[in-house]
N, C-alpha and C positions, 0 to 999 in steps of 0.2 A: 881444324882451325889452329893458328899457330898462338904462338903464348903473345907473342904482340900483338898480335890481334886481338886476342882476351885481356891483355893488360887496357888496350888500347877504347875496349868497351866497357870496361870499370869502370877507367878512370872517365870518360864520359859521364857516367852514372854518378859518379862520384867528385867528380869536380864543383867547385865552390862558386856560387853566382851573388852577387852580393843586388840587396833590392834593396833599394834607396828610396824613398819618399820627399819628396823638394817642396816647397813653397812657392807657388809661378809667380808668387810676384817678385820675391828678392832671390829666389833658388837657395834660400836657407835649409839645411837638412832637420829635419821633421825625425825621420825613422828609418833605419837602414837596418836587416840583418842578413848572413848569410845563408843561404839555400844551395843542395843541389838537387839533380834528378830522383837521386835515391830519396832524399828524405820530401821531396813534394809527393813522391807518390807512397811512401810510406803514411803518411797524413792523411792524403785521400782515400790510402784504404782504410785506415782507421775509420777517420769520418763516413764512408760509408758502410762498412761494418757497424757502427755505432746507429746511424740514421736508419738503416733497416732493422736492426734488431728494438731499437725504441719504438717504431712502429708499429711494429710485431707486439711486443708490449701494452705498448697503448690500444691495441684495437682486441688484445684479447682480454685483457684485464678491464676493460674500461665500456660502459653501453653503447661505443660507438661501433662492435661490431654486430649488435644489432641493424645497423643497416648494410651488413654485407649480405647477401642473399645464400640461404640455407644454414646461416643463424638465425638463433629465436631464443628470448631473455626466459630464462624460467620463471622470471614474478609476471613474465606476459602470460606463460601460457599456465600459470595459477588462476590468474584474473579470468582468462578467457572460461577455464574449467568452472570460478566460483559464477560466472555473471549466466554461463548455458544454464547453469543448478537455480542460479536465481532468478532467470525467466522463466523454468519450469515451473519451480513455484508459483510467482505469480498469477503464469496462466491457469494453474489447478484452482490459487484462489479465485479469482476473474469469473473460472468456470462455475465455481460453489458460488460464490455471491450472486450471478445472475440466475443459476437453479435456484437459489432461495428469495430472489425478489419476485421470481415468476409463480413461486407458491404462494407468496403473500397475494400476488396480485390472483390468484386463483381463489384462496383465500376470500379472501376481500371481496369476489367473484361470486362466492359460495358453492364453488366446485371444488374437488378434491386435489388436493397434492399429488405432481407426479410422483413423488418418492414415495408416497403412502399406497399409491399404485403398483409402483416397482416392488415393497416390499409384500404387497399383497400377493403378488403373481409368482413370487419367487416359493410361497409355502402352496405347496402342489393338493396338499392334503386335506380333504373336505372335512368341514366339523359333522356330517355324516359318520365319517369314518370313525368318530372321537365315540366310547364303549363310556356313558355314564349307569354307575353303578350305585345305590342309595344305602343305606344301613340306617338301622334304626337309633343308634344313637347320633346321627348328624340330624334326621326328624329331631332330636328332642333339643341338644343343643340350637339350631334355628329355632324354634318356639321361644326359649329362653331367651335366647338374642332380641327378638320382635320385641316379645315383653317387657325389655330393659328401654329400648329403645323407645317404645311407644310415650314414655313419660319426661323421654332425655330434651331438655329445652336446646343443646347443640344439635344433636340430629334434625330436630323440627328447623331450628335456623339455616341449617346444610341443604335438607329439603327444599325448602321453599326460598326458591333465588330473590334478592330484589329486585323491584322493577323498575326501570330507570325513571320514572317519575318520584321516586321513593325516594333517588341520590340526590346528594347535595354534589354540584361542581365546584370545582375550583376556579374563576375566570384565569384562562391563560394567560390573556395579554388586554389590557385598557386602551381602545382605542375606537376609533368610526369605522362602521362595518360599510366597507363600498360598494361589495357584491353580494347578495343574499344566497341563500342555498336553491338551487333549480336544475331536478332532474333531471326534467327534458332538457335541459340542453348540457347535459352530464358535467354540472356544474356541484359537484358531491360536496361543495363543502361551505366555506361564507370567508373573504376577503375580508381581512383587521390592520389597517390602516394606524400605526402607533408611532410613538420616539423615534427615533432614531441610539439603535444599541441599546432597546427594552428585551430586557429577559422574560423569553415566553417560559411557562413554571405549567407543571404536569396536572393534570383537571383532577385526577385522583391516583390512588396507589396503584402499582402496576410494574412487569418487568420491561423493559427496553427490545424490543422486538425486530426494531430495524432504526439500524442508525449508520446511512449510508448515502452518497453522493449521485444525483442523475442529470443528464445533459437537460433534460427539461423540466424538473423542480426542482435542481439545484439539493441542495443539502437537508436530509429529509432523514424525521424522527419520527420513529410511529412505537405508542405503546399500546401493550397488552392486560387491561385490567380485566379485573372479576364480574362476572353478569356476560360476558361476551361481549364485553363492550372493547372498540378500539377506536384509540384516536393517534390522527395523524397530524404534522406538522409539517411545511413545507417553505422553501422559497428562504432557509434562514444561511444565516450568513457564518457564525460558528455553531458548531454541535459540541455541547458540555456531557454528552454520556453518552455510551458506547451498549453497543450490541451487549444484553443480555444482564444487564446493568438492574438493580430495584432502584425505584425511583419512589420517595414518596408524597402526597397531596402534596402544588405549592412548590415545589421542589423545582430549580430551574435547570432548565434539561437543553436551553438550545440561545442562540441571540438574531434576532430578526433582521431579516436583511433585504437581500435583493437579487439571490441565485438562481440561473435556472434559464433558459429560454422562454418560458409560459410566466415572467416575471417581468413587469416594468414598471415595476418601483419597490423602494423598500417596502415590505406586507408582509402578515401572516398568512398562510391558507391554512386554514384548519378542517378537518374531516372527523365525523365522529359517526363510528357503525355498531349496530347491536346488530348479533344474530347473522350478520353478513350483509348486513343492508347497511344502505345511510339514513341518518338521519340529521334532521335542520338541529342544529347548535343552540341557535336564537332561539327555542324552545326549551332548552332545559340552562344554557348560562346567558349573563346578565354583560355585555361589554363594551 
């Protein structure tokens, strides 16, 4: 290529174009500067050098390359790691809570606990096998023991349980009884008809045995008092104590409401068992 001809494509490149800006209606000038080929494409590569590298920027610095496929934000995949640990959980609870509603209700049954079962089956080892061996000073020690015993007014109290016609209740809640106790028709306990947001209050002292929610009595308190007595609450609307709770006489433990499928209207259902059975309420409290 000869030198005018290289002069001759510089100065193309380099030659001076002037842009003007007019006004159509009077063709007044507005904005004129000048331009050539060198410097519009020096510009544009600027500008686009600048526009891809901003972009590049923006989508890696910033959550939006979260939506490019084969990223992935690391607080997502923290979340995703805490929430798999946090349904495990749950389900372990889920699991323990229905194992122990099904003992209650075995319980309640007068049949044995499966986990009382499981832990039975697990010791292999007959009490057969267990080598009792006597000495004569454990004979005299026992003797001495009975003796002490025999005159002690707490061991006689310990001894001899009371019988529920003996206790005094507590009335849980004051209201009209709608449905009576009736076993045949496995009606275990007496419908109490009260307020509206009356606090049902514990018939006597006792821990909290179950204090837990069901698709068909709704939110449900049952405690465990002395004599083998248990009573239950049911159909209530908030629970004031919690699993495993001492509650005592009087003491309110729940708010009456209207929870539950086997519910249609605000009420208490009340249940009260000795020994594993039920028994009618309207015989021993007054409500």
């Amino acid at each position: 290529m000869s030198k005018e001809e290289k002069r001759g494509f510089w100065e193309k490149w380099r030659y001076k174009y002037r842009f003007v800006i007019l006004n159509s209606d009077n063709f007044e000038e507005r904005l004129s500067f000048k331009l050539s080929r060198l410097n519009v494409f020096v510009l544009c590569s600027f500008a686009l050098v600048f526009l891809i590298g901003g972009t590049t920027l923006l989508i890696s610095l910033t959550p939006l390359r979260e939506y490019i496929p084969g990223y992935t934000s690391t607080n997502m995949r923290r979340h995703v790691v805490e929430l798999n640990h946090l349904s495990d959980s749950l389900l372990t609870a889920i699991e323990s809570k229905d194992r122990y509603l099904e003992n209650i209700k075995l319980i309640i049954d007068g049949k044995t606990p499966s986990d009382v079962e499981g832990l039975n089956s697990v010791e292999n080892r007959s009490i057969d096998d267990v080598v009792f061996e006597t000495i004569s000073e454990d004979s005299v020690l026992r003797k001495q023991i009975e003796e002490e015993e025999r005159f002690s007014l707490f061991a006689s109290a310990n001894n001899n349980t009371q019988s529920v016609d003996d206790l005094l209740f507590f009335t849980p809640i004051k209201g009209v009884v709608t449905q009576s106790f009736n076993p045949k028709t496995r009606h275990f306990g007496i419908d109490v008809v009260a307020q509206e947001n009356e606090a049902i209050k514990a018939i006597l002292d006792g821990t909290v045995a179950l204090s837990s929610w069901t698709s068909e009595t709704g939110y449900v308190i049952a405690i465990l008092h002395d004599n083998n007595l248990f009573s239950v609450y049911k159909h209530n609307s908030v629970l004031l104590k919690k699993q495993g709770a001492k509650v005592n006489v009087g003491e309110a433990i729940a708010i009456i409401g209207n929870s539950g499928e086997f519910s249609s209207g605000p009420h208490l259902h009340f249940e009260l068992w000795h020994n594993n059975k039920p028994i009618d309420p309207e015989q021993y409290i007054v409500f």
